[in-house]
C-alpha positions in Angstrom: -12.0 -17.9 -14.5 -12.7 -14.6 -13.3 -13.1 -13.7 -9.5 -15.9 -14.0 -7.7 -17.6 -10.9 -6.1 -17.5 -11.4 -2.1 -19.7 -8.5 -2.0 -16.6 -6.6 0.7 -16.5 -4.0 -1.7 -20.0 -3.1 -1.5 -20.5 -4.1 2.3 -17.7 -1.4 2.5 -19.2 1.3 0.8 -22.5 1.1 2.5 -21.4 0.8 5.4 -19.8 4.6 5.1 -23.1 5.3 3.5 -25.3 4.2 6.7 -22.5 6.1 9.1 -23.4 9.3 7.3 -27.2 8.6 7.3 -27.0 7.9 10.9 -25.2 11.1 12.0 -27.7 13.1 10.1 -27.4 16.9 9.8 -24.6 16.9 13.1 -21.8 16.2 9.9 -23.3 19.1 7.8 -20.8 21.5 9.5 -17.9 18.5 8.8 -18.6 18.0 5.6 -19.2 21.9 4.7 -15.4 22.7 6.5 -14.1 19.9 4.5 -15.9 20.9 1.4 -14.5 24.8 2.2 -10.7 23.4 2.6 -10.9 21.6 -0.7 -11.6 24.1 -2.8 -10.0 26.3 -0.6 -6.7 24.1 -1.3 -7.5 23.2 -4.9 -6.5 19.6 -3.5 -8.5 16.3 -3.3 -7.9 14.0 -0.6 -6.1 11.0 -1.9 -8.9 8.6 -0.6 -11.8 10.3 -2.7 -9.8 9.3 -6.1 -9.5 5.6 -5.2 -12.2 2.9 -5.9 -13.3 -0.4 -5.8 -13.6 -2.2 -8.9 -15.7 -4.9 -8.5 -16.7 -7.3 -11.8 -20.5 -7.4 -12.3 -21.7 -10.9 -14.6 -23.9 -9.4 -17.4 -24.9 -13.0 -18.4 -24.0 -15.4 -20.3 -20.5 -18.2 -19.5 -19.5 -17.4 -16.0 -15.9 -18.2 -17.0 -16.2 -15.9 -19.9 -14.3 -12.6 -18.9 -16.5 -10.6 -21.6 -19.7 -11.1 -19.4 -18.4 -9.3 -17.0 -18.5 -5.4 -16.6 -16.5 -3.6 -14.2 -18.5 -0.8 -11.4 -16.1 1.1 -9.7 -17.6 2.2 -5.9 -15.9 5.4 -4.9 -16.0 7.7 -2.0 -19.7 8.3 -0.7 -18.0 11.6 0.8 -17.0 12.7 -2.3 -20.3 11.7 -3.9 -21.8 14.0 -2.1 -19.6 16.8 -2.2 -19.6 16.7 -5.7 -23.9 16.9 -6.0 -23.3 20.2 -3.5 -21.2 21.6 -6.2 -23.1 20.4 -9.4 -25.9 22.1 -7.3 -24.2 25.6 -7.5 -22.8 25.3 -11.4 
């Protein structure tokens, strides 16, 4: 039987979200400086390529593994970073 989703995965990645949201525009020069010594570096911080795959049930037999889909929930840093740069492509 697959695993059940806890939900820490996603708890975890909004919380990040709603720490960003709260500081508001006082990380724009933070993020910016990190943004600068990325490409800067042509290096990506080893926590923006990891992610949480958490199964999903599509429908169908819960103890079916094929009603499942993965979602992988990534970096909400690196999220953003990457819609500045798609913004300037």
């Amino acid at each position: 039987m697959p695993p059940k989703s806890s939900g820490k995965a996603a708890k975890k990645a909004g919380k990040a979200q709603k720490n960003i949201s709260k500081t508001g525009e006082a990380m724009i020069p933070y993020l910016a400086r990190l943004l600068d010594v990325t490409i800067n570096n042509g290096t990506i911080p080893r926590d923006w390529k990891k992610a949480f795959v958490v199964p999903i049930h599509k429908g169908g037999d819960r103890s079916v593994v094929r009603n499942y889909r993965p979602v992988s929930l990534t970096s909400v840093v690196c999220k953003q970073m990457e819609h500045v740069i798609a913004g300037y492509i």
